[in-house]
C-alpha positions in Angstrom: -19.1 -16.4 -9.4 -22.8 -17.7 -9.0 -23.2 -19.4 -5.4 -23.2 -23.0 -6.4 -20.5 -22.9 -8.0 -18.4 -22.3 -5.0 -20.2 -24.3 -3.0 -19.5 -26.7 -5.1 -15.4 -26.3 -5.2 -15.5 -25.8 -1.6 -17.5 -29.4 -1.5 -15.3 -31.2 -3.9 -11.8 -29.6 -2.6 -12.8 -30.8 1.0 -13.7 -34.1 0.2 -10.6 -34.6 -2.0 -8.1 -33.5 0.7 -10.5 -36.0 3.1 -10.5 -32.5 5.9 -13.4 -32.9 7.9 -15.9 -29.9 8.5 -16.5 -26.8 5.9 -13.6 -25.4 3.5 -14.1 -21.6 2.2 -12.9 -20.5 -0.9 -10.6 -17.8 -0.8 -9.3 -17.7 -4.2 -9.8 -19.6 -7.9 -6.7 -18.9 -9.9 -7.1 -19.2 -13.7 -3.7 -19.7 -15.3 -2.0 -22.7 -16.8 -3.3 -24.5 -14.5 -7.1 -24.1 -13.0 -6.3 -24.2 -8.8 -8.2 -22.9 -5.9 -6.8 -21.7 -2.3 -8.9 -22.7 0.5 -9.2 -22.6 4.3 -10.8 -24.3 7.1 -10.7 -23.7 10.6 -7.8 -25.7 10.8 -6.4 -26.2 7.5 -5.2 -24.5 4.1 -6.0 -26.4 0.9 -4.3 -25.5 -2.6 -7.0 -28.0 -5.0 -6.0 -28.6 -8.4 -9.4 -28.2 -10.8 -10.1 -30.7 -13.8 -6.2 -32.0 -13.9 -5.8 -35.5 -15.6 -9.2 -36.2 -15.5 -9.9 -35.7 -12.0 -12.5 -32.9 -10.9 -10.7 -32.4 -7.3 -7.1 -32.7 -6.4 -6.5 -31.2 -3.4 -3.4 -31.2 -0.4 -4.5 -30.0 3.1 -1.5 -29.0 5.3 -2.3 -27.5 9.2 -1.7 -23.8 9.7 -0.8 -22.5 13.2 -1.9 -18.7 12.0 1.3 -16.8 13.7 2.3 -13.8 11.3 5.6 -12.4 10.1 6.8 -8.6 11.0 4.2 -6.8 8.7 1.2 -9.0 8.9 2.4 -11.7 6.3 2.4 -15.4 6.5 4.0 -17.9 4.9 1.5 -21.2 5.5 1.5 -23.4 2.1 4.4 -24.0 0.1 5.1 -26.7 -2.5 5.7 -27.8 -5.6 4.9 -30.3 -8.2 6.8 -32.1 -11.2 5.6 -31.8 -14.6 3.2 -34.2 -15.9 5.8 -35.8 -18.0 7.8 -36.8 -15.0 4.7 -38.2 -12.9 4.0 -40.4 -15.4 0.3 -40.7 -14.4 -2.5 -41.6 -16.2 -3.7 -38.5 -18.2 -0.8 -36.7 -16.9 1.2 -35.8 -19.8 1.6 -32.1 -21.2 1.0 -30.8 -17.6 3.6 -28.0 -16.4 5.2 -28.6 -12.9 5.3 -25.8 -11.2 5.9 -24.1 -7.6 3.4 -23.0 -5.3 3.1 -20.1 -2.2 0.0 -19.3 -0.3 -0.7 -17.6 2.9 -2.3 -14.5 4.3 -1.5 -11.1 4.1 -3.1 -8.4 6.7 -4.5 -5.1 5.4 -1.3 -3.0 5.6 0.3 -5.4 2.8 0.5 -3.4 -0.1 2.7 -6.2 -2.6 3.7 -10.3 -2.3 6.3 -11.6 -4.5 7.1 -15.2 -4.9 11.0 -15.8 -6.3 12.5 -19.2 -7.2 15.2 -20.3 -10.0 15.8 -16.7 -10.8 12.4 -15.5 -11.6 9.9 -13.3 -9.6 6.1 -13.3 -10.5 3.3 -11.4 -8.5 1.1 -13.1 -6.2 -2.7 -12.7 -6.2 -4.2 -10.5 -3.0 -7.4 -11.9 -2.8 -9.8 -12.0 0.9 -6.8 -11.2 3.4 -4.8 -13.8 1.3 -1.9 -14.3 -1.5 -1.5 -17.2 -4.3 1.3 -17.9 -6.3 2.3 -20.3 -9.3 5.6 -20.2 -10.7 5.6 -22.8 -13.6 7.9 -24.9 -15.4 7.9 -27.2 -18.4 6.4 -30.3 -18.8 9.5 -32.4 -18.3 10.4 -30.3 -15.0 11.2 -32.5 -11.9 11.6 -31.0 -8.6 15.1 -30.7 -7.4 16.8 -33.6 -5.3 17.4 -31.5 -1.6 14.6 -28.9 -2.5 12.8 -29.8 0.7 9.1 -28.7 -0.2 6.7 -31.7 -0.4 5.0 -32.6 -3.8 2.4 -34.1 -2.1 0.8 -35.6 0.6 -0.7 -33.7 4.0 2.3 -32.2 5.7 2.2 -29.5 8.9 4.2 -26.8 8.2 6.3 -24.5 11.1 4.5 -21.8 11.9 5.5 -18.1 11.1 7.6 -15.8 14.1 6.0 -12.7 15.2 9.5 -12.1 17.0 10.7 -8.4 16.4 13.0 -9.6 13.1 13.3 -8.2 9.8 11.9 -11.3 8.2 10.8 -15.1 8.7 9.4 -18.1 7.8 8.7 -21.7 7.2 8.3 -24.5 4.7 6.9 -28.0 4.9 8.6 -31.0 4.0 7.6 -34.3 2.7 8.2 -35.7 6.4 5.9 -33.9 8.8 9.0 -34.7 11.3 11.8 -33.0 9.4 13.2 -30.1 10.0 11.3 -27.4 8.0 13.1 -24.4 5.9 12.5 -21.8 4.1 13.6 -18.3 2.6 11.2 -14.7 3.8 11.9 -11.7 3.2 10.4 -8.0 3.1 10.8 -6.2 0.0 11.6 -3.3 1.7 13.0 -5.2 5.3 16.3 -6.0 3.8 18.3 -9.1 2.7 16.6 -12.4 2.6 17.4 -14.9 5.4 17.0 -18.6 5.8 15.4 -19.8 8.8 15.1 -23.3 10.3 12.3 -24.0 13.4 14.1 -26.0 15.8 13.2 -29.1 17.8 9.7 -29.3 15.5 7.8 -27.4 18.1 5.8 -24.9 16.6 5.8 -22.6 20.1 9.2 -21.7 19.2 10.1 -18.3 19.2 13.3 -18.8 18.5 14.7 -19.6 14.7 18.1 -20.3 13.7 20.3 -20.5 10.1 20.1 -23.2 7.7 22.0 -23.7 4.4 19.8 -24.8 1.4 16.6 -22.5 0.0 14.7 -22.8 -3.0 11.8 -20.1 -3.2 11.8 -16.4 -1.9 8.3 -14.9 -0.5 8.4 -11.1 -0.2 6.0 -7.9 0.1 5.7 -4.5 0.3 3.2 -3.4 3.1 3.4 0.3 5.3 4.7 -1.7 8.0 8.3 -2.0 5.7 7.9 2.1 6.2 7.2 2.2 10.3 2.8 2.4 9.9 0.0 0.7 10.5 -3.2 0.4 8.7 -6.3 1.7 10.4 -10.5 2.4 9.2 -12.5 5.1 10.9 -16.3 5.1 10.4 -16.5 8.8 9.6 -19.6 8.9 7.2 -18.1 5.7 6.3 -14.8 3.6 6.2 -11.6 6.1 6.4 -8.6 4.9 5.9 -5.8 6.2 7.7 -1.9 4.7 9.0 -0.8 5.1 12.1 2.9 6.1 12.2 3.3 5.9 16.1 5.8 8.2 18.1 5.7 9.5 21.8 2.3 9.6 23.2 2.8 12.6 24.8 3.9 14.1 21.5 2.0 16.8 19.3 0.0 14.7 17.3 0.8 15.5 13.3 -1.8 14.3 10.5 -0.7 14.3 7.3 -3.0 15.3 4.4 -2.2 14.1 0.7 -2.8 15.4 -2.6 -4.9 15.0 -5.9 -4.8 11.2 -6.8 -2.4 10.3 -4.0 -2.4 8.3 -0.9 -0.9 8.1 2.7 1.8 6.0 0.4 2.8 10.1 0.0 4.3 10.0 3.4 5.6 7.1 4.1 9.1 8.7 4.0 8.8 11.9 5.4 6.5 9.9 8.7 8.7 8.1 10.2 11.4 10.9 10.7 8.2 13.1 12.2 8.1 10.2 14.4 10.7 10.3 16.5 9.5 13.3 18.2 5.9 13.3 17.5 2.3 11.4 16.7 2.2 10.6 13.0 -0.7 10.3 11.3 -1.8 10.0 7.4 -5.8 9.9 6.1 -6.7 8.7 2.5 -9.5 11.5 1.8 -12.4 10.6 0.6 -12.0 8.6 -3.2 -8.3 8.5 -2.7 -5.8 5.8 -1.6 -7.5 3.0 0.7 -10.8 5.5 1.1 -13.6 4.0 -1.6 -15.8 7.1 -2.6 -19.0 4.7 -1.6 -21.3 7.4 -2.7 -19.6 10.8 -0.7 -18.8 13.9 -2.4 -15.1 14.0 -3.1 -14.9 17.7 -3.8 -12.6 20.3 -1.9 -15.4 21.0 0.6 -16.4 17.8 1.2 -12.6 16.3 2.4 -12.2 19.2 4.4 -15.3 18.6 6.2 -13.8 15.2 6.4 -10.3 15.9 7.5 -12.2 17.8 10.4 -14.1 14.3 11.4 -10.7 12.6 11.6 -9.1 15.5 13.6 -11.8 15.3 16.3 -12.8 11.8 16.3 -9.4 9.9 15.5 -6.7 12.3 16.3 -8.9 13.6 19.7 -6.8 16.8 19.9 -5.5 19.9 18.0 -2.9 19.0 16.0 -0.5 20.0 13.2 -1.4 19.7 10.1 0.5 19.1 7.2 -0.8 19.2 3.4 0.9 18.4 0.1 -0.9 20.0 -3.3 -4.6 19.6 -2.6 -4.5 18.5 0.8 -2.4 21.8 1.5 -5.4 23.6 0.3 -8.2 21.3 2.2 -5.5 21.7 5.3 -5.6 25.7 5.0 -9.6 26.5 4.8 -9.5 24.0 7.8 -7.2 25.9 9.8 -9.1 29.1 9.0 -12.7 28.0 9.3 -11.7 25.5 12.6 -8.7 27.1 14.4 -9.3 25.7 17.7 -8.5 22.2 16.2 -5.3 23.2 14.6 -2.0 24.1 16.2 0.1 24.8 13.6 0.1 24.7 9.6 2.7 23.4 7.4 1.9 23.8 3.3 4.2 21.8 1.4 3.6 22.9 -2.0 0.0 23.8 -1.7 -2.6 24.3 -4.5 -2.3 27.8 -4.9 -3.9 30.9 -7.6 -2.0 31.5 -10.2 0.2 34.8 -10.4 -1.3 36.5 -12.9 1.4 36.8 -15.9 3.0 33.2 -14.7 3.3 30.5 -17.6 1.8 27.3 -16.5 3.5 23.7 -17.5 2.3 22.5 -21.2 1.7 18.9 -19.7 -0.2 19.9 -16.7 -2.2 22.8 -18.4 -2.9 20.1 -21.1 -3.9 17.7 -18.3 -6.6 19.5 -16.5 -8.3 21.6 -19.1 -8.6 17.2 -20.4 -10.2 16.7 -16.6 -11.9 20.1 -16.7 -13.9 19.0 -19.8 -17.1 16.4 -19.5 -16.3 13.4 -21.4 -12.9 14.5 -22.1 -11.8 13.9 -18.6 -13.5 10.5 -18.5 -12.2 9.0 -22.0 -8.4 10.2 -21.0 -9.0 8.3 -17.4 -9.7 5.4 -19.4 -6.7 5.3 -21.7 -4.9 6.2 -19.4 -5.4 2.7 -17.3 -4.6 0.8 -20.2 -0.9 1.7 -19.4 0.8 -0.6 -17.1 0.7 -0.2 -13.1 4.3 0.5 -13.7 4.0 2.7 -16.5 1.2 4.9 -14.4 3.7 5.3 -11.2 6.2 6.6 -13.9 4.1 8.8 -15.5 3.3 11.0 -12.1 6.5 10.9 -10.7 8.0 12.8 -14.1 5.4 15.2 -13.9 5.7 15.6 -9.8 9.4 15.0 -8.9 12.1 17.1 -10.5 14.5 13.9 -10.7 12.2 10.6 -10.9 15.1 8.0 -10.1 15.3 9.3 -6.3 12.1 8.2 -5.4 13.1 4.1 -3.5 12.2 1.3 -5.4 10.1 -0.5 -2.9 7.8 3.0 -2.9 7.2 2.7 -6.9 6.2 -1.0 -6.1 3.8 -0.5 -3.2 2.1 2.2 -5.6 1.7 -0.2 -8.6 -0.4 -2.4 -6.0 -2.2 0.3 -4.8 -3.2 1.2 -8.6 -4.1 -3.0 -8.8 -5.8 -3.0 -5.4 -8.2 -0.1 -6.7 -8.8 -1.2 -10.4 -12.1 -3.0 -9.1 -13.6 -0.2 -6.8 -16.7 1.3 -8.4 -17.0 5.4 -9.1 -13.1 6.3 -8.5 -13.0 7.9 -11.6 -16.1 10.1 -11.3 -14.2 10.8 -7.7 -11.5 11.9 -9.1 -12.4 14.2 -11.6 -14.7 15.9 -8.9 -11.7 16.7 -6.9 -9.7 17.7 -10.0 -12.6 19.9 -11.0 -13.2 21.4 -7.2 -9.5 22.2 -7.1 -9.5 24.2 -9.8 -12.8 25.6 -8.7 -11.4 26.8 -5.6 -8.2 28.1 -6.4 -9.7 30.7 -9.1 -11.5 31.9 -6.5 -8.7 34.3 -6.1 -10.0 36.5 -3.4 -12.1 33.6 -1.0 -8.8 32.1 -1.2 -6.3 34.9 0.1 -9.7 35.8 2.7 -9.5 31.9 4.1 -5.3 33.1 4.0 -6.0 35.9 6.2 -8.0 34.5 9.3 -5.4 32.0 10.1 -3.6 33.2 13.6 -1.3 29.3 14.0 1.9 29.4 12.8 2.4 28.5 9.0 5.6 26.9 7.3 4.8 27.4 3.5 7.3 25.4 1.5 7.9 24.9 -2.1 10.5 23.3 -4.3 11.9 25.6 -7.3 11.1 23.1 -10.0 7.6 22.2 -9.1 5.8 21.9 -12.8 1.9 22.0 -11.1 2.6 24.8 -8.8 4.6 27.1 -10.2 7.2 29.0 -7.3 6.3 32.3 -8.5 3.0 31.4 -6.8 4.4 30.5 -3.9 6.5 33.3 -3.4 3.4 35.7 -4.1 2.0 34.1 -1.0 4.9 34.3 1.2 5.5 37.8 0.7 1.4 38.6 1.2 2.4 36.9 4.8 6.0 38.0 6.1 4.8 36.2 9.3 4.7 32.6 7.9 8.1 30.9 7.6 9.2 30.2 3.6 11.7 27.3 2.6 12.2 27.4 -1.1 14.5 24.0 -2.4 16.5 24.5 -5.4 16.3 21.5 -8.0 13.3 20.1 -6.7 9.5 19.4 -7.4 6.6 19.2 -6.5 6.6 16.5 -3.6 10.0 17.3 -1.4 8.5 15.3 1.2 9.3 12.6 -0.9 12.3 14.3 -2.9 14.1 15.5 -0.1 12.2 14.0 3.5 15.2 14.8 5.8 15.5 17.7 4.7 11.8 18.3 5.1 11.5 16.5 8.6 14.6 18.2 10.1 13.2 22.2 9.2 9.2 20.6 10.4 10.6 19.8 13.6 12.9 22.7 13.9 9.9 25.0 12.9 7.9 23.1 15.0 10.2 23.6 17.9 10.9 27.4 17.7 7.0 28.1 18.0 6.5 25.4 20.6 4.8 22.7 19.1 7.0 19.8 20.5 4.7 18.9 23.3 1.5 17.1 23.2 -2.1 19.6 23.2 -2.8 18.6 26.5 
């Protein structure tokens, strides 16, 4: 958007809502209606754009930034009659409509607004989320709905107690008791909150009967992590899991086209007796390519950064698909940073005489090919976030349905939050291509196998349709040394499929070669 054009909202919003010093504009929301979301150091603003013949309508209401359990606040919400009911000049023909706003931190992977029965998607725009759920024309806010229609109003501010989920709503009397309805998507049943006394110190909450609109998200937090970026090369991102500081510190390594969202069940059961840690390699998850080579080299030159510089000690390393592969010619090239090694269906050669999958032969010899792999990128995004999630969990689980709701929704964001990074498809066809580089390398591959001296847990479910088990099996038998799990009935993620079942063998496994106990 060119310069003076903003300057020129944040101008006419500021002056409308009659705040004093400079409003930034953190989102312009195109829709029914043309609105804009602003802050100042004081304020938020939700300004209304060229409604009944007026440039600027905006409401100011005072923010107290305190944040909900998974760095999420609720700060502005309202909602308006239709224009049929207002009765103003110019007015008619306008939809009412509901409105949420507040800010989100970087862990916040999805915000849904709810009200009347329907659930939309709010905008993640600049550490922020927007919301407009409309009505008809002739709509007129309900009698007892306790959010203001207009006016400047100071809303409670959010707990950062140690509850599931809170928050607060303005009335039209600054003096009234404020309610509202919060809740995670993945923290449980919603809850109605009421600040007490008007004092916006108070930590304390308590119930209230009446609700009208339901805020929610989907953020790591709902799964025990907390977003981090290391400078290695450039930004990293990587989640913190936590667990006993004087644990073995574990970093988990992800896959071709996945994320630390990978883990986020299998972590927090690692967590209990150790140091959890997941890294989006380079062009993957939360980690923008930003120019770096994204080949199997390159991340594991990478994954070696984070061990060192982030991690600070030798740890266990654990690697799905790809990142199995990346985690092994780690181990072997740089053993003294690695303790132990645990392959959870790794990229592996193929057994020579083995039948590969239709679908996922079809699907690389498409990524293998120049031009081929880009056009079926392309298509392929024209499917629905939804649809996309679907589409690699039936090629990578052997039953889709197990995989948790809130997972599948955090994942559709992810695909949203990454549709406007630059290069991620020439990223990802550069890994594609490296991984099947390196694993017909058949003999570098079982030489890299043969240096490692840590202990190995090699595991693989039965059903897995990219890594056939007949591959695995080969490998385990080459090394009678390493400890073999093989799951009946599942794919090619168990640590997703099945993650107490995975956690409880890694931490047994872990325990019976003395790993439980922190490098130092």
């Amino acid at each position: 958007m060119p310069p003076d054009v903003v300057a020129a909202i944040e101008e006419g919003c500021a002056r409308a809502a009659g705040v004093v010093g400079r409003a930034k504009l953190y989102q312009l929301r195109r829709e029914e209606t043309a609105w804009a979301l602003l802050y100042t150091d004081t304020e938020s603003l939700t300004c209304n754009l060229g409604q009944a013949g007026v440039e600027y309508r905006s409401e100011a209401r005072r923010v107290t930034p305190r944040w909900l359990p998974g760095h999420f606040s609720v700060e502005d919400v309202g909602a308006k009659a239709g224009g049929d009911r207002t009765l103003l000049p110019g007015d008619a023909g306008r939809p009412g409509y509901r409105t949420a706003a507040g800010r989100v931190g970087s862990g916040v992977a999805k915000v849904t607004v709810s009200a009347d029965d329907r659930t939309i998607e709010a905008g993640i725009v600049n550490g922020t989320y927007a919301a407009r759920l409309y009505y008809p024309p002739d709509w007129g806010v309900p009698q007892n709905d306790g959010v203001p229609s207009s006016g400047r109003t100071t809303p409670a501010a959010s707990s950062s107690a140690p509850v599931r989920s809170r928050g607060s709503r303005a009335t039209s009397n600054p003096a009234a008791a404020r309610s509202s309805r919060v809740t995670c998507a993945g923290g449980g049943t919603g809850a109605r909150w009421r600040r007490p006394g008007g004092d916006s110190s108070a930590g304390r909450y308590q119930p209230v009967g009446s609700t009208d609109i339901l805020v929610g998200m989907t953020t790591v937090a709902n799964f025990g992590g907390t977003s981090h970026h290391a400078d290695l090369g450039g930004p990293v991102h990587w989640v913190d899991f936590g667990g006993p500081a004087d644990g073995p510190r574990i970093v988990l390594v992800h896959g071709l086209g996945g994320s630390h969202l990978n883990w986020v069940l299998l972590a927090p059961l690692l967590a209990r007796r150790a140091r959890v840690m997941a890294v989006d390699l380079a062009g993957h998850g939360l980690t923008h390519p930003e120019g770096r080579e994204t080949t199997v080299q390159a991340n594991t030159e990478l994954l070696g950064r984070f061990v060192d510089e982030v991690a600070g000690e030798p740890v266990v390393l654990v690697g799905n698909s790809m990142g199995g592969m990346i985690s092994l010619f780690q181990t072997a090239a740089h053993p003294e940073r690695v303790r132990g090694l645990v392959l959870v269906d790794p990229a592996l050669p193929m057994v020579f005489g083995t039948r590969p999958d239709p679908t996922m032969l079809g699907t690389f010899f498409l990524y293998s090919v120049p031009g081929l792999g880009e056009r079926f990128l392309a298509r392929s995004r024209t499917a629905s976030a939804r649809r996309q999630v679907e589409r690699v969990l039936e090629l990578c689980c052997a039953d889709p349905s197990a995989i948790p709701e809130e997972l599948k929704q955090a994942s559709e964001h992810l695909i949203g939050e990454r549709a406007e990074v630059d290069g991620l498809d020439k990223a990802f066809l550069a890994a594609a291509r490296s991984t099947v580089f390196t694993t017909s390398k058949r003999a570098a591959y079982f030489a890299a196998m043969a240096k490692i001296r840590v202990p190995v847990f090699l595991m693989s479910g039965d059903r897995d349709r990219l890594v056939n088990v007949v591959a695995a099996r080969h490998v385990a038998r080459k090394h009678p040394h390493w400890r073999y799990d093989e799951y009946e009935g599942i794919g090619h993620v168990p640590q997703m499929e099945i993650p107490d079942v995975v956690a409880e063998r890694v931490l047994d496994w872990m325990e019976a070669n003395r790993l439980t106990t922190g490098a130092g």
